[in-house]
C-alpha positions as CSV (number, residue, x, y, z in Angstrom):
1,X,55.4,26.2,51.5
2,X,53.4,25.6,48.5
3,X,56.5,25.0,46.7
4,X,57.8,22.5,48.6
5,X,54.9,20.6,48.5
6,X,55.1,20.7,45.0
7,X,58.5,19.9,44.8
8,X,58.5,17.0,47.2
9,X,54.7,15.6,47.7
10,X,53.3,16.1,50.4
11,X,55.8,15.2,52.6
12,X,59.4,16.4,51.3
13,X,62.3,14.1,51.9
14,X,64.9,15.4,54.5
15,X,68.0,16.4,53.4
16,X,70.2,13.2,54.2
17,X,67.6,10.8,52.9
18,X,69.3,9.1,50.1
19,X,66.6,8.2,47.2
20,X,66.6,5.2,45.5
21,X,65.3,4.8,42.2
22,X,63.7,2.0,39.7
23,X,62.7,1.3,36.2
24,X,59.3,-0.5,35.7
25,X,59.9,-3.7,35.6
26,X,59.6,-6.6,38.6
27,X,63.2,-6.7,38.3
28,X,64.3,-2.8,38.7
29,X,61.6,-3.1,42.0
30,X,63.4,-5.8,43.6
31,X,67.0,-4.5,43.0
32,X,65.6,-1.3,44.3
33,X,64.4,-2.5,47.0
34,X,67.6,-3.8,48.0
35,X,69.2,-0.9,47.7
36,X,66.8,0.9,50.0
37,X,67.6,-2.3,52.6
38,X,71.1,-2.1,52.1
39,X,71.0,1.9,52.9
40,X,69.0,1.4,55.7
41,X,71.7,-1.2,57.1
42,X,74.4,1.1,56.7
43,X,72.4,3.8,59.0
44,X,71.2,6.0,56.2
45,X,67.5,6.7,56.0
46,X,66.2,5.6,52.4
47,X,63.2,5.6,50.0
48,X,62.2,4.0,46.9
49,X,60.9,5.5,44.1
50,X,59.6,2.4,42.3
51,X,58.4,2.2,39.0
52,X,59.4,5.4,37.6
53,X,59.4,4.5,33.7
54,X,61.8,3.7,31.4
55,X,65.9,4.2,31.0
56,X,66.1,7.7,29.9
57,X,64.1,8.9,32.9
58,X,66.0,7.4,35.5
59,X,69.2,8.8,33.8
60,X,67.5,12.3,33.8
61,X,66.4,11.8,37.7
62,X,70.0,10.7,38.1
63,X,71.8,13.3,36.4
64,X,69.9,16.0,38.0
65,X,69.9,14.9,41.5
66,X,66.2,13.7,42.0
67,X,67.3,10.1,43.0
68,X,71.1,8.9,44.3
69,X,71.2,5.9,42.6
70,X,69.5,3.2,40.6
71,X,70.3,-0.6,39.2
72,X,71.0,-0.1,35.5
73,X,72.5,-2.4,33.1
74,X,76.1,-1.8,31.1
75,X,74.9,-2.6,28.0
76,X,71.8,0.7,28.4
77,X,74.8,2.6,29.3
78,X,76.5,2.0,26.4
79,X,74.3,1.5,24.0
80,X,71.3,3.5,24.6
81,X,72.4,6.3,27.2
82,X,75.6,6.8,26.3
83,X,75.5,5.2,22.2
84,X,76.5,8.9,20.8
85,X,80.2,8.8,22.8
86,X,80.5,5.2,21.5
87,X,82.1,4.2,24.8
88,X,83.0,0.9,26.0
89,X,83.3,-0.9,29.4
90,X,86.0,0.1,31.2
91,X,87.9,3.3,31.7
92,X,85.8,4.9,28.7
93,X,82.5,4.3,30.6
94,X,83.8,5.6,33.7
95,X,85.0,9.1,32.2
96,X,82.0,9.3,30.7
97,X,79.9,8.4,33.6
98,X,82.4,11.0,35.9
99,X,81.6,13.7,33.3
100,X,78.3,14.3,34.3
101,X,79.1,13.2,38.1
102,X,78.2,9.8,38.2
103,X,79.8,6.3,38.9
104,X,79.4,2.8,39.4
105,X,80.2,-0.6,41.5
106,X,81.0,-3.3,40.4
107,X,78.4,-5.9,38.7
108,X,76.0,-7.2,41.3
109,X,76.6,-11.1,39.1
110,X,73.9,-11.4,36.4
111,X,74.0,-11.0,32.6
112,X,70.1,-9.8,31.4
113,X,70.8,-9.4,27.8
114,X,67.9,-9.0,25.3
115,X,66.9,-12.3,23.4
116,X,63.8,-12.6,20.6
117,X,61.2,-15.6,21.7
118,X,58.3,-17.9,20.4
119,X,56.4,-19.8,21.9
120,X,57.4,-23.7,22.0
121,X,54.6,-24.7,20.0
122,X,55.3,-22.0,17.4
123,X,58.7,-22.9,17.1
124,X,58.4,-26.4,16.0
125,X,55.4,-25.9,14.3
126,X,58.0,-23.3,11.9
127,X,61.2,-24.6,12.9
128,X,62.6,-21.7,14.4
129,X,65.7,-21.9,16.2
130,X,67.8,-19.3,15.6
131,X,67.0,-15.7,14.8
132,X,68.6,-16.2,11.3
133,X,65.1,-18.1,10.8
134,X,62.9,-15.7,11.0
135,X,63.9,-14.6,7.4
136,X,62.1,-17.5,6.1
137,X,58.6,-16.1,8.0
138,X,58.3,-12.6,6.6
139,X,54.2,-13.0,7.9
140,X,54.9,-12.9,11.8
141,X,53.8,-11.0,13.3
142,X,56.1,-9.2,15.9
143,X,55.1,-7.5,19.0
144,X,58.0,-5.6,21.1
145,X,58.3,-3.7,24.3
146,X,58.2,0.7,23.4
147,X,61.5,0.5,24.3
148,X,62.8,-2.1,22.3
149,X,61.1,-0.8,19.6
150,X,63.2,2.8,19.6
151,X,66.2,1.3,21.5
152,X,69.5,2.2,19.5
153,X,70.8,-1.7,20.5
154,X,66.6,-2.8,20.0
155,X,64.3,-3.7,16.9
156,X,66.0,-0.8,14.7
157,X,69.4,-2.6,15.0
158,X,68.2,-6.1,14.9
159,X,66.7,-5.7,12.0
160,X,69.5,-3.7,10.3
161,X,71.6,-6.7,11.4
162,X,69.7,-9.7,10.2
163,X,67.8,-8.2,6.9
164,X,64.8,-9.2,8.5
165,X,61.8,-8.7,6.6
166,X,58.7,-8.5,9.0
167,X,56.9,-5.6,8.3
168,X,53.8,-6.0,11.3
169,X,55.5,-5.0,14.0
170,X,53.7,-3.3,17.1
171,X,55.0,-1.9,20.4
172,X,53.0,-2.5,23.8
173,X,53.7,-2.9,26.8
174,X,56.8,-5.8,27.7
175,X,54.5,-7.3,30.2
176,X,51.5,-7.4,28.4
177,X,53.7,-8.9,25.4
178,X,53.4,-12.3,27.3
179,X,49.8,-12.7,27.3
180,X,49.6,-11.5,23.4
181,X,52.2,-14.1,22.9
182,X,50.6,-16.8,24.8
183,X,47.1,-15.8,23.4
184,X,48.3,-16.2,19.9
185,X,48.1,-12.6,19.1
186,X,51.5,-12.1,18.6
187,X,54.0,-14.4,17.1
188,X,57.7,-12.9,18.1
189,X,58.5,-11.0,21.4
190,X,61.5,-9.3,23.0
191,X,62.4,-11.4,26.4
192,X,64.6,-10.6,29.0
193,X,66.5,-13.8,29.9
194,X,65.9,-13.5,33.4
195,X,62.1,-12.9,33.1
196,X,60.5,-15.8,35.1
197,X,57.8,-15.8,32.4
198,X,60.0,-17.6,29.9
199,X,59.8,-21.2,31.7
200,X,56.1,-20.3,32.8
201,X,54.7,-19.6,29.1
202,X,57.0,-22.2,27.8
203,X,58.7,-19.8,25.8
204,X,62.3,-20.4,23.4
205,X,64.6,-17.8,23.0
206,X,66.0,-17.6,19.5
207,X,69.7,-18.0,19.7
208,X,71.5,-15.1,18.5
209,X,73.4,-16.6,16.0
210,X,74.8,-13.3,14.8
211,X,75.9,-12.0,17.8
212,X,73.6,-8.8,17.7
213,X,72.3,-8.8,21.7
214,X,75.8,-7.7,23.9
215,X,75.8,-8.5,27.6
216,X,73.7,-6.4,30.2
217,X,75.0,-6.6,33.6
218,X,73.7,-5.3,36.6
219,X,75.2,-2.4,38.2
220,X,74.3,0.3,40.5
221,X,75.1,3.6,38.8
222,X,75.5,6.3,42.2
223,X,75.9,10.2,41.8
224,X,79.9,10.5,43.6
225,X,79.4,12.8,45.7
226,X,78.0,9.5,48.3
227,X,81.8,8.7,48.4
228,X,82.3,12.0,50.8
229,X,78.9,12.1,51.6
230,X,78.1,8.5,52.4
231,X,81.3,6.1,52.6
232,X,79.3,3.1,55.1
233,X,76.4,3.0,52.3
234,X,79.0,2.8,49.2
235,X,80.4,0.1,51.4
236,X,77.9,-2.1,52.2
237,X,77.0,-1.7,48.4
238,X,79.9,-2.7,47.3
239,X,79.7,-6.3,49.5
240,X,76.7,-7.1,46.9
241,X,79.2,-7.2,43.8
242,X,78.8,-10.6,42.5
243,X,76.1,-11.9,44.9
244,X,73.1,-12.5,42.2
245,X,74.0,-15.0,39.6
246,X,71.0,-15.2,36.9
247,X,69.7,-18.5,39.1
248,X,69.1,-16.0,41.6
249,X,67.7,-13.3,39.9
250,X,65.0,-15.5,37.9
251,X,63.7,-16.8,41.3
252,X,63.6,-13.6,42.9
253,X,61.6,-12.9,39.7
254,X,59.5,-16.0,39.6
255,X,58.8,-15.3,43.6
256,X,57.0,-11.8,42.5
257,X,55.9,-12.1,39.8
258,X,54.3,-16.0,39.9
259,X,54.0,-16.8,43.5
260,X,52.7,-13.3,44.3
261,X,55.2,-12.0,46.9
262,X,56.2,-8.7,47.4
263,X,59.4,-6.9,46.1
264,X,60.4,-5.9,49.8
265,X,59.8,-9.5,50.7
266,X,61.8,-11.1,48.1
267,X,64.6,-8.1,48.8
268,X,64.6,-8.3,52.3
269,X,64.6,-12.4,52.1
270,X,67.7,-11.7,49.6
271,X,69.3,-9.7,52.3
272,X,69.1,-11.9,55.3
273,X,70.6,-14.8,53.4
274,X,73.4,-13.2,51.6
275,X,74.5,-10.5,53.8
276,X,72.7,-11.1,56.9
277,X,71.3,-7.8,56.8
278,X,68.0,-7.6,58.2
279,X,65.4,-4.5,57.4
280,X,62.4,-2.9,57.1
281,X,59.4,-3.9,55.2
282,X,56.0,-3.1,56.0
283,X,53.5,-4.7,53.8
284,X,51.1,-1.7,53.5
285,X,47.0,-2.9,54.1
286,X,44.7,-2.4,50.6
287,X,42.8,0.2,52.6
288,X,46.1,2.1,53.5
289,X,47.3,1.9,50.5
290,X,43.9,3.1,48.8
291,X,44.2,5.8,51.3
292,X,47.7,7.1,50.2
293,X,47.2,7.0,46.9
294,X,44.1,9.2,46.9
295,X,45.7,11.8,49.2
296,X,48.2,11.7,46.1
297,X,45.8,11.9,43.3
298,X,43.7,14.3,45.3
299,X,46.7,16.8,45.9
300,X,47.5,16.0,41.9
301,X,44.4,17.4,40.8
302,X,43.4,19.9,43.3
303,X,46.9,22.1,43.1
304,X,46.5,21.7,39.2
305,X,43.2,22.4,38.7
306,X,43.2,25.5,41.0
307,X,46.0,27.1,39.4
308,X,44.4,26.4,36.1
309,X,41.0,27.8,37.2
310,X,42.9,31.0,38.5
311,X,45.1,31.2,35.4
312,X,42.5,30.4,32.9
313,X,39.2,32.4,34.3
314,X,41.1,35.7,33.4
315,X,42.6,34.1,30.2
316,X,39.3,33.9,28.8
317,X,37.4,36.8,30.2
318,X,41.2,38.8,28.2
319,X,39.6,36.7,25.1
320,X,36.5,38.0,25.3
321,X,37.1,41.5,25.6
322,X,39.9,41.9,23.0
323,X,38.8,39.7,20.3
324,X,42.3,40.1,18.5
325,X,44.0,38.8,21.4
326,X,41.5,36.0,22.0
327,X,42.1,34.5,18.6
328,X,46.0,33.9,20.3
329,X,45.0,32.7,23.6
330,X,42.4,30.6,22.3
331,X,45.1,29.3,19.4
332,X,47.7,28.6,22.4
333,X,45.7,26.2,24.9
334,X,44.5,25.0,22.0
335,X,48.2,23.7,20.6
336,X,48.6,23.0,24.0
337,X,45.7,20.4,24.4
338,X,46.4,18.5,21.1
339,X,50.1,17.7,22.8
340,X,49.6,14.0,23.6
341,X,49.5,13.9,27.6
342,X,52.1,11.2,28.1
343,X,54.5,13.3,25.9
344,X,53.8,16.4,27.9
345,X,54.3,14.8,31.5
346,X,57.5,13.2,30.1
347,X,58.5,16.8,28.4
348,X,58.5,18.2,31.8
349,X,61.2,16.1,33.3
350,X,64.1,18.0,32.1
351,X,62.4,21.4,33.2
352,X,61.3,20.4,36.9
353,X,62.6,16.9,37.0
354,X,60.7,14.0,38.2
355,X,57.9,13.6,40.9
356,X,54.7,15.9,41.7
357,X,56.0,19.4,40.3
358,X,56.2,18.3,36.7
359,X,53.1,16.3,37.2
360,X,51.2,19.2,38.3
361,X,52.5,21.5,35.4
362,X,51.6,19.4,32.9
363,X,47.8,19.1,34.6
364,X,47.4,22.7,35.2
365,X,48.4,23.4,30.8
366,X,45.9,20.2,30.1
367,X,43.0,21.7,32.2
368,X,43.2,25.6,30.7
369,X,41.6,24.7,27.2
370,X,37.9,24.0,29.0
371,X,38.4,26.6,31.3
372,X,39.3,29.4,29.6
373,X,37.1,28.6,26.0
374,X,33.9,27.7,28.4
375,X,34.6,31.6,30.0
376,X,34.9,33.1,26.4
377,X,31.9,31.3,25.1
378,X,29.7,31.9,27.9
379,X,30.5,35.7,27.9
380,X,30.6,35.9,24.1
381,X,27.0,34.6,24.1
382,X,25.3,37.2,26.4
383,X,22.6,39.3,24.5
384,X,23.3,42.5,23.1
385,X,20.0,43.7,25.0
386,X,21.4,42.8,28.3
387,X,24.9,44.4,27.7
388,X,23.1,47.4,26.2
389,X,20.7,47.9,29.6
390,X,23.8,47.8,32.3
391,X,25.5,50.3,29.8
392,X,22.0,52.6,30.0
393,X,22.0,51.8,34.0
394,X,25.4,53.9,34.1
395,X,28.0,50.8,35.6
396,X,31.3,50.7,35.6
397,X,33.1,48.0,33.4
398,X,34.1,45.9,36.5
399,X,31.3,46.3,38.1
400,X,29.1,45.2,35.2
401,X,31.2,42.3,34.6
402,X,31.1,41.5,38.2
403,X,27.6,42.1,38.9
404,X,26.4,41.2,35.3
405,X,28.0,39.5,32.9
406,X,30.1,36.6,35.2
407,X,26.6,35.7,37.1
408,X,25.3,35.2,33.7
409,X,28.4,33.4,32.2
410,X,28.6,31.2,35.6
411,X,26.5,28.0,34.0
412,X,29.0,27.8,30.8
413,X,31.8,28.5,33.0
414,X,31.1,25.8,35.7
415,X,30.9,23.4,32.8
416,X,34.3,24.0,31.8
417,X,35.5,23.8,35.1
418,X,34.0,20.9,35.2
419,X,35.5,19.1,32.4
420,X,38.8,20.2,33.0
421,X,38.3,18.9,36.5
422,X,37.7,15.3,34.9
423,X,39.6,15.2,32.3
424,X,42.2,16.1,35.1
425,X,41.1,12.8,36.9
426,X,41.9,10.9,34.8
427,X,44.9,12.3,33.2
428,X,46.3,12.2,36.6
429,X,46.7,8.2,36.5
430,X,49.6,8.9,33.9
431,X,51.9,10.9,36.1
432,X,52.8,7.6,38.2
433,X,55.3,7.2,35.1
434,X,57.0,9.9,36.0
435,X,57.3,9.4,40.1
436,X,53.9,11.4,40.9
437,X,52.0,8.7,42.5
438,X,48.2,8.9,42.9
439,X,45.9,6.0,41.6
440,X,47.8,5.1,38.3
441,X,50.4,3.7,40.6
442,X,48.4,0.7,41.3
443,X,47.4,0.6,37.9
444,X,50.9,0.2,36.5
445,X,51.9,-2.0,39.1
446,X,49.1,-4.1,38.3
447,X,49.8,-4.3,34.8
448,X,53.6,-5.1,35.7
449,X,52.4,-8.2,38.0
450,X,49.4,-9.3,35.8
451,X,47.4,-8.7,38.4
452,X,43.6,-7.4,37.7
453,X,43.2,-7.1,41.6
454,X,45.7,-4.5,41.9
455,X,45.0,-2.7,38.8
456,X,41.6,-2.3,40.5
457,X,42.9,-0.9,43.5
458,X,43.9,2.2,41.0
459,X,40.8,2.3,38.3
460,X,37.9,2.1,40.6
461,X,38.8,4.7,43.0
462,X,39.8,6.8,39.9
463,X,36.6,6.2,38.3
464,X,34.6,6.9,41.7
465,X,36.4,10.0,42.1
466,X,35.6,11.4,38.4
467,X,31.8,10.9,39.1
468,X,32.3,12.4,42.6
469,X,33.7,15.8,41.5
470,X,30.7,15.7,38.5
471,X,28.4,15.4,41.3
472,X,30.2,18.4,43.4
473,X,30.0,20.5,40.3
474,X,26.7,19.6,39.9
475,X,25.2,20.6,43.0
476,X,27.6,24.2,42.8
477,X,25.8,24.5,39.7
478,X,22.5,24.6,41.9
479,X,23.9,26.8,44.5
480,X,25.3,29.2,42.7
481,X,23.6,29.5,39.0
482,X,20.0,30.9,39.9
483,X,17.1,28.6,38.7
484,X,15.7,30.4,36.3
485,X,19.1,30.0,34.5
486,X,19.2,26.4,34.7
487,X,15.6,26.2,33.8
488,X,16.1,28.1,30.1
489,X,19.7,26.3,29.7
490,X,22.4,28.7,30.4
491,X,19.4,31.8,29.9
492,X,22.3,33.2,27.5
């Protein structure tokens, strides 16, 4: 049982439930949410797993079954996913795509190729028009999305290309990149050209005048077994081939993004007026919303920290009675603590795949350091006098450790409990990248719709929720360290 909650959160999808998946970007939400409507139509339950990170995950989640299908672009395939088979579009991409059971419809319409932008002002204060004239500004200062910046057909190839000679370059975040652009902190940004921001900041896309950017267009990349499995859902798919023209798409953008309107709004409006499908779409309240995400983050931490606590209580107790072998488990959680934690969640995909089980095992390593040096430390630092008098009294090892030595370890230990257990709140906002949910959900959703309000809905709850389990520890500390301990700090 405590698998599958692992496995699935909470509540685990039944077995005909056909998952749809999405990148994080306003654009991936609302094609993915009209997948999940255009499921639905066809009689098939569906859910969306929004905002699941970049383009390599969703392959992963893909390729190993965690999702059915996801809107991806050609160009990713071919020049990011698949850029080592040097395939092109056409029967090439479809043997490779059928080689690791996979396929594709046909393009839903639009072309979102890459472009480089400035701002207006900026361009005719330089004169920039082209890419080309960037070479005569080697001082700008360029700011690109992570993945552009390590994309094989991003700012590696671009530059190559064009001999450019900008050396300040910086990756953050492609939403964020508007605001730096617009607030002058940033000269030159990756767009995509049907991001709604570019009329809204007043942004020029620098023509490509060396033909670097090739064309992205929208398809939905399925796993093939929905053509036994599902043949009404592949169906009704394939009646959105060449329904969203890049007029479309921007608005449906524009509609999220700048008027403030929901994805399953926008997707379900899209629906009714092309296909005249209707569907579901339940605006969830703040409060319920609030509400789900802390059962998430709540079932992140607690399952982690638990395991951790159980795994790393012995771990150091081991450390402290055979020093030799201490100096190796000490060394281990140690390596494993400097690993940076949004490489670790992200290093678990291809282990447990995507959702709450990698989530929770990359928690669980993250929360043993505290645990398990707090145990050594606090039965390392018992006086000789003390272990010397339950040796005289005649107890057992177990017993004295039991009895003796754990009672008086219990204040160091509680405090690494208890920084493992915060450390684990707030590590836990990361694993929405990969699918886990909990309160870094609304936080990247936030961030995605430039929307402090949201992002709130995510950090104060989080941030309430670290001091609450400070002030649980706290009062175990009184209940179960005896006062005279507390009194002398630790009495070790």
């Amino acid at each position: 049982m405590a698998l599958g909650w692992v496995t699935g959160w909470a509540a685990p999808a039944p077995a005909h439930e056909l998952v749809v998946g999405s990148k994080k970007f306003t654009e991936s939400v609302i094609l993915g949410e009209i997948l999940r409507l255009a499921i639905e139509a066809a009689g098939w339950p569906a859910r969306h797993r929004a905002e699941l990170g970049g383009s390599p995950v969703l392959w992963s989640a893909l390729v190993t079954g965690d999702i059915h299908l996801y809107p991806e672009y050609t160009g990713t395939l071919m020049e990011e996913l698949l850029a080592r088979e040097n395939v092109m579009e056409g029967p090439t991409l479809e043997r490779a795509l059928a080689a690791r059971g996979l396929a594709m419809l046909a393009p839903l319409g639009f072309n979102n190729t890459y472009a480089v932008g400035v701002t207006a002002v900026r361009a005719r204060e330089l004169g920039l028009g082209t890419v080309s004239d960037l070479l005569r500004h080697p001082g700008l200062r360029l700011g690109f999305s992570h993945e552009f910046m390590d994309r094989e057909d991003g700012w590696p190839g671009l530059k190559a290309r064009y001999g450019l000679p900008q050396e300040r370059v910086t990756g953050l975040d492609h939403d964020l990149a508007y605001r730096a652009l617009a607030a002058g902190r940033i000269d030159v940004t990756d767009l995509y050209t049907t991001d709604a921001e570019i009329d809204d900041y007043d942004l020029r896309p620098l023509e490509d005048d060396r033909g670097y950017f090739r064309d992205y267009r929208a398809v939905v990349l399925y796993r093939r077994e929905l053509a036994h499995q599902a043949p009404e859902v592949l169906a009704i798919l394939g009646r959105l081939a060449g329904t969203i023209d890049e007029a479309t798409m921007i608005a449906m953008n524009a509609a999220v993004k700048l008027e403030g309107r929901s994805e399953g709004a926008v997707a379900q409006e899209f629906m009714a007026r092309t296909l005249g499908v209707g569907g579901r779409h339940e605006a969830p309240s703040v409060a319920a919303e609030v509400g789900r995400r802390t059962l998430e983050h709540l079932y992140l931490v607690a399952l982690s920290l638990s395991a951790a606590i159980a795994v790393g209580l012995p771990l150091g107790i081991a450390a402290a009675y055979r020093p030799r072998l201490g100096y190796a488990i000490l060394a281990v959680v140690g390596v494993v603590q400097t690993i940076p934690s949004l490489a670790l969640f992200v290093f678990m995909i291809p282990l447990l795949g995507i959702g709450a089980a990698p989530a929770v095992v990359a928690l669980f390593l993250y929360s043993l350091l505290p645990i398990v040096r707090n145990t050594h430390a606090g039965l390392m630092g018992i006086p000789a006098a003390l272990r010397e008098s339950a040796l005289a009294l005649g107890l057992a090892g177990p017993v004295r450790l039991f009895r003796i030595e754990l009672p008086l370890a219990s204040r160091a230990i509680l405090a690494g409990i208890k920084t493992a257990a915060v450390i684990n709140v707030g590590t836990a906002t990361l694993a929405a990248l990969i699918g886990a949910g909990g309160y870094g959900q609304p936080i990247l959703t936030g961030i995605r719709l430039d929307d402090t309000a949201v992002i709130l809905q995510g950090a104060v709850p989080a941030a309430l929720l670290a001091l609450a389990v400070q002030g649980l520890f706290g009062l175990l500390e009184r209940r179960l360290v005896p006062r005279g301990m507390r009194l002398a700090g630790g009495g070790l």
